[in-house]
C-alpha positions in Angstrom: 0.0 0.0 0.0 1.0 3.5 -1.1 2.1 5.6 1.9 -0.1 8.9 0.3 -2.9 6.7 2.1 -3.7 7.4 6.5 -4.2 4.5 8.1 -7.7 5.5 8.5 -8.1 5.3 4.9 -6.1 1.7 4.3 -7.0 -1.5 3.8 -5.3 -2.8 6.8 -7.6 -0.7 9.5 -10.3 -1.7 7.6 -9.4 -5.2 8.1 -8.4 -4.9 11.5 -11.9 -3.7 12.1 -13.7 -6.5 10.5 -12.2 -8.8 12.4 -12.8 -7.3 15.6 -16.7 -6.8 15.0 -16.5 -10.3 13.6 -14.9 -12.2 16.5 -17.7 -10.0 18.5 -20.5 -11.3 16.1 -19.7 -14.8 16.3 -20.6 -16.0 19.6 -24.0 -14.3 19.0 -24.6 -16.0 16.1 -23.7 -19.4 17.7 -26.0 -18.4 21.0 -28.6 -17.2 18.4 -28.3 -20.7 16.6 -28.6 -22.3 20.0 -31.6 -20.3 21.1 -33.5 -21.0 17.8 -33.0 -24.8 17.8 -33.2 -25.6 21.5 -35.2 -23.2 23.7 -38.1 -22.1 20.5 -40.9 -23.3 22.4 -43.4 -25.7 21.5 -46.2 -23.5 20.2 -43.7 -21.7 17.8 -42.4 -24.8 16.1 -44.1 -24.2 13.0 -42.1 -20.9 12.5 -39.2 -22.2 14.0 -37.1 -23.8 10.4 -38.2 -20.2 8.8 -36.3 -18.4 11.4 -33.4 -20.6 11.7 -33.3 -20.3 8.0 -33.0 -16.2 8.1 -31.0 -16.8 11.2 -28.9 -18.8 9.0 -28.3 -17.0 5.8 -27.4 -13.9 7.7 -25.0 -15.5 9.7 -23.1 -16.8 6.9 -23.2 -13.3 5.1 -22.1 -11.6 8.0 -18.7 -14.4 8.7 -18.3 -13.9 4.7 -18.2 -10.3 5.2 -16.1 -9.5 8.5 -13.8 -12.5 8.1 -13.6 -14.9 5.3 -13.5 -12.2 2.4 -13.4 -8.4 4.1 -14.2 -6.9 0.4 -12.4 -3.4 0.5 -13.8 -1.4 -2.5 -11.9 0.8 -4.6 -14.1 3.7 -6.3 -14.6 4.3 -9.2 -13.5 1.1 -10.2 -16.2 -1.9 -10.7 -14.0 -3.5 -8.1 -11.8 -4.2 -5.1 -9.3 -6.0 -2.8 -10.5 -9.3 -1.0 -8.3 -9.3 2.7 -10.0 -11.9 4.5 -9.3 -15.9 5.2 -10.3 -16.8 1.6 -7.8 -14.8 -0.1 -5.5 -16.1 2.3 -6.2 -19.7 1.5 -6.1 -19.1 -2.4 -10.1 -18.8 -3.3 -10.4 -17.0 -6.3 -11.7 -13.3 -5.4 -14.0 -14.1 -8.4 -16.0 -16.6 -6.3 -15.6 -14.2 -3.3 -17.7 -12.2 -5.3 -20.5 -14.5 -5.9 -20.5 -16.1 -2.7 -21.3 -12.1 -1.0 -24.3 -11.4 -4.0 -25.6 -14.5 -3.4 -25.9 -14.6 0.6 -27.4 -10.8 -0.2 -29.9 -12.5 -2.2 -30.7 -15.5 0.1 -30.6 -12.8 3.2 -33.7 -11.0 1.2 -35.5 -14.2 0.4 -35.2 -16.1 3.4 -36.7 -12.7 5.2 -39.6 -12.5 2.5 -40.3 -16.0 3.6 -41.0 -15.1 7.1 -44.3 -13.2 6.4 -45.1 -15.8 3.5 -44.8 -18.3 6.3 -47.4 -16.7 8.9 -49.6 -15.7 5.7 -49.7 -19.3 4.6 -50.5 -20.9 8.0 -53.1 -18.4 8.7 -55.1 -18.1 6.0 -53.8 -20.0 2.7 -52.9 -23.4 3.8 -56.4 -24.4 2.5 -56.4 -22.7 -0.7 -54.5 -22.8 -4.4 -51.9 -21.3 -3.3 -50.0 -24.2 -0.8 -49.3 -25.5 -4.7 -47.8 -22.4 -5.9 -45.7 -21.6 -2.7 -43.1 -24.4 -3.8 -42.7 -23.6 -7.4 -42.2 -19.7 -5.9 -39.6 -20.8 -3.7 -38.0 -22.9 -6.1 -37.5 -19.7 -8.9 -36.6 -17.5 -6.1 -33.9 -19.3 -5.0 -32.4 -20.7 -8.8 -32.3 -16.9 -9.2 -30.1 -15.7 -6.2 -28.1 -18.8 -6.9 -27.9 -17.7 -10.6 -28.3 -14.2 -10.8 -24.5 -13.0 -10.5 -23.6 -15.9 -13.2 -23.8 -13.6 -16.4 -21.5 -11.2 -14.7 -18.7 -14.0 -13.5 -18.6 -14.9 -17.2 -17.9 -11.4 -18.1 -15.1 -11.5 -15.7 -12.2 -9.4 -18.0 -9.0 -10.6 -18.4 -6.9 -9.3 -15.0 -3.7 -7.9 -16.9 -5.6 -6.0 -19.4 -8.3 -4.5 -16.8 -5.4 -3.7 -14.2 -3.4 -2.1 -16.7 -6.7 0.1 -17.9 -7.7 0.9 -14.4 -4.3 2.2 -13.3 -4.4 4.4 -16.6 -7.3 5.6 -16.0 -7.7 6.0 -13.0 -4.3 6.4 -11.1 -5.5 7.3 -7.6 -6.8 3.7 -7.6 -3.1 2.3 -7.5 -2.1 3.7 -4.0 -4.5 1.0 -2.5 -3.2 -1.7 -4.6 0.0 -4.5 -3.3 1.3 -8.0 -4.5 -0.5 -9.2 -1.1 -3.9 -7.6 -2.3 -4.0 -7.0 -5.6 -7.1 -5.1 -6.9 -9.7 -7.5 -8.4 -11.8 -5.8 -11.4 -15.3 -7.3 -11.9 -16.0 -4.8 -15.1 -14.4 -1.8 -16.7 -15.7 -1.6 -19.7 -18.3 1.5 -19.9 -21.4 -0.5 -20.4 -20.8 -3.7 -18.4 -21.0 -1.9 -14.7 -24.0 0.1 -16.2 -25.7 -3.3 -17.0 -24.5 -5.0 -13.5 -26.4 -2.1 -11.5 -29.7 -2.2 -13.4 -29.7 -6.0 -12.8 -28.9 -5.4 -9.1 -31.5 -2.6 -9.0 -34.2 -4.6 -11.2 -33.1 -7.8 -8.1 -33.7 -5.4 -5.8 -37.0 -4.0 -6.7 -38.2 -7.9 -7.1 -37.7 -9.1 -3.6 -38.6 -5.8 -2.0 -42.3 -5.8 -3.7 -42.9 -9.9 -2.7 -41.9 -9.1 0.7 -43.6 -6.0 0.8 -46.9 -8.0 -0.6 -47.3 -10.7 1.8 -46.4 -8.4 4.7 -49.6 -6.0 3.8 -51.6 -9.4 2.2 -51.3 -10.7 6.1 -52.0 -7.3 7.7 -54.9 -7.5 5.7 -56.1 -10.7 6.7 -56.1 -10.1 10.0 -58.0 -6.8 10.3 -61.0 -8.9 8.1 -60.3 -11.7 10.9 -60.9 -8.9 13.3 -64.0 -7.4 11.8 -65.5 -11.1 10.8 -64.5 -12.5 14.4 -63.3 -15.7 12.3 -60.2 -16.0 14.9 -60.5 -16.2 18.6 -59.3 -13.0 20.3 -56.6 -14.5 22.0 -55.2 -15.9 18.9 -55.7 -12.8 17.4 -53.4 -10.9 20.1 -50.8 -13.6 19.9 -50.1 -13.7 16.4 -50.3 -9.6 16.5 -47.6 -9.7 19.1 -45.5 -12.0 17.3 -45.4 -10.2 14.3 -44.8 -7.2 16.3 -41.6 -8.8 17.1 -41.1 -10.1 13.8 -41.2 -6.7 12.0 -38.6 -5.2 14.6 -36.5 -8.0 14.2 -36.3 -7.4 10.1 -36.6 -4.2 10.2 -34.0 -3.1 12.2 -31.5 -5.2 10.9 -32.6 -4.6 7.3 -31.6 -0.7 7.7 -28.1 -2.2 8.4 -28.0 -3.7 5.2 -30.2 -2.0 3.0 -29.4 1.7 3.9 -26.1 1.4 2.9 -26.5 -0.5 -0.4 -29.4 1.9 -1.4 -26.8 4.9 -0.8 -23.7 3.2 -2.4 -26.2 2.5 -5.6 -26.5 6.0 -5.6 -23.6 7.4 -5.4 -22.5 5.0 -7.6 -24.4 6.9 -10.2 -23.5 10.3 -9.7 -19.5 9.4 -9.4 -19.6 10.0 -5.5 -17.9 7.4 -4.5 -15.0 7.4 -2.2 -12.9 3.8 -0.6 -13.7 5.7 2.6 -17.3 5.5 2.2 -17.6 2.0 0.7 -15.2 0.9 4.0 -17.5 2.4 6.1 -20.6 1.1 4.4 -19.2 -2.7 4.6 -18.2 -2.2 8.0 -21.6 -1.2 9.0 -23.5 -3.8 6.4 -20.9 -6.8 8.6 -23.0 -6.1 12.2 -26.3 -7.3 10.3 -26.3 -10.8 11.3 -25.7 -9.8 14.7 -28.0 -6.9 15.0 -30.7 -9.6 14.0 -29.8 -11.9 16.2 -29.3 -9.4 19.4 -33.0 -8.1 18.0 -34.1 -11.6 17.8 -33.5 -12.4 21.4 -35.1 -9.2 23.3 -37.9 -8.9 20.5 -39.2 -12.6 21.1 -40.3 -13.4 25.2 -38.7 -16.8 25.4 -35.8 -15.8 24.0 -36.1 -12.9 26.0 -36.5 -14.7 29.0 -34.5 -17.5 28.9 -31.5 -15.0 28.5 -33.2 -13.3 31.8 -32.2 -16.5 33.6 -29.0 -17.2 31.9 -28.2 -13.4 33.7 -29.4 -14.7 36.7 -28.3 -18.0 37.2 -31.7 -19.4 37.7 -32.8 -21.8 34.3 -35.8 -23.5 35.7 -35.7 -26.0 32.5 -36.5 -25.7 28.9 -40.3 -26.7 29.6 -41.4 -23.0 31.1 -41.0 -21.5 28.4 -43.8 -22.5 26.7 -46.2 -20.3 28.8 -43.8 -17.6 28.8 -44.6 -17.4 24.7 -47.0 -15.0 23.6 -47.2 -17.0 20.2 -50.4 -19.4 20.0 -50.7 -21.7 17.4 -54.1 -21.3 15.5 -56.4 -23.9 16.9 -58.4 -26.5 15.9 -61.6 -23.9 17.2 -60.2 -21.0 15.6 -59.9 -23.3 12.2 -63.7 -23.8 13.1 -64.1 -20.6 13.0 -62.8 -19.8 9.3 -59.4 -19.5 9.9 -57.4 -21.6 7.6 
């Protein structure tokens, strides 16, 4: 690295600092893990796998991020330096790459899935669409897995992009070394143009299915309400579970989604600096563990069972089915009209 950088600035205090936040993160992940699959009491088990599914996916994206490939972005290049484990260990920073879009993807899904969960149970397990649900899934997924593909195989050639980049932009050297080399994704005027309208066009997809079961179930359950087709105390469970649910997403979803909305941006309007994009991927790296530490206060047995962790006083895995507020829907309330 080029001493015209601070230290501030470099790659190796950004580094530094993704492994801190990521050695902090990962004992909450593994407690978060533990909580989901052990203490989840019996009346939640049907949204347990979703959970532990989100709980999942952001995990891995978080690791990916603050240890195994620490992307450090180089503006206004399509590209950066990968400084974590991976790079260490040989992977190809191509794969990197891919790896990071596609835990991004499966991070949006898998949190999509929640509310498509609690709609299904509620009120569509009886109707067409328990058929279409799988298929959904099933595209959804082959398309986080594949949607970065067209842009791997338009990987350019390393010795010609390096040697553009460094012409063109020579600021961009001063953060490139033989331990880090810069990695170029694109460089060619219309391929980076092309990559963001795909990532916008991703972007804008999982948003609105989210978006669509979250106000399909809020719907439901004000006509529940109003028809009295669920018992009230059902009603008030499943109101303060989703309470938690939406704190739980939300929160952590700022983490991650403010930043990329602003880098997107920028992006556009030539903005971009490596200090910002640092900052941004330092901030985007506490998701998984934002979402977990939300995860645990948000929902009472987790919330509780870390109460007597604190104090010393576990009386057994069993309690914590009447500390839940979540109530499964009951064979009355299906009686009722709820499906």
């Amino acid at each position: 690295m080029s001493s015209e950088v601070s230290y501030l600035s470099s790659p190796e205090f950004y580094s530094l600092s993704l492994y801190i936040l990521g050695c902090i993160a990962f004992p909450i992940h593994l407690f978060g893990a533990w909580c989901i699959l052990v203490v989840t009491p019996e009346t939640m088990k049907r949204v347990k796998w979703v959970m532990f599914n989100l709980h999942s996916w952001g995990c891995g994206l978080d690791l990916l991020l603050g240890i195994l490939g620490q992307p450090f972005i180089v503006p206004p290049v399509f590209g950066g330096a990968p400084l974590g484990l991976l790079h260490l260990f040989g992977v190809d920073p191509g794969i990197q790459v891919y790896m990071m879009v596609t835990l991004m993807n499966m991070v949006a899904i898998s949190t999509g899935a929640i509310f498509e969960n609690r709609f299904y149970i509620l009120f569509a397990e009886k109707t067409w669409w328990r058929y279409v649900r799988y298929p959904y899934y099933i595209i959804n997924v082959a398309l986080a897995f594949l949607y970065y593909v067209p842009t791997m195989m338009d990987i350019p050639d390393q010795t010609l992009a390096r040697e553009w980049i460094f012409e063109h932009h020579p600021q961009v050297k001063k953060f490139d070394s033989l331990d880090h080399p810069i990695y170029v994704v694109a460089y060619n005027v219309p391929d980076p143009d092309w990559i963001r309208v795909r990532m916008i066009i991703s972007v804008t997809i999982v948003v609105t299915e989210s978006l669509t079961f979250f106000f399909l179930l809020r719907w439901q359950m004000k006509k529940a309400t109003k028809l009295m087709t669920m018992s009230e105390k059902t009603l008030a469970a499943q109101k303060a579970f989703l309470k938690a649910i939406n704190m739980q997403i939300a929160i952590p979803a700022s983490i991650i989604g403010t930043p990329q909305i602003l880098l997107i941006f920028i992006g556009y309007f030539g903005w971009n600096t490596s200090e910002l994009n640092s900052f941004a991927y330092v901030i985007m790296s506490i998701h998984g563990a934002s979402a977990t530490l939300v995860m645990l206060y948000c929902h009472h047995a987790y919330r509780e069972y870390c109460k007597g962790l604190l104090r010393g006083k576990l009386s057994g895995l069993k309690t914590l089915n009447r500390w839940s507020p979540f109530v499964s829907v009951t064979s009355s309330d299906r009686h009722r009209g709820v499906q």
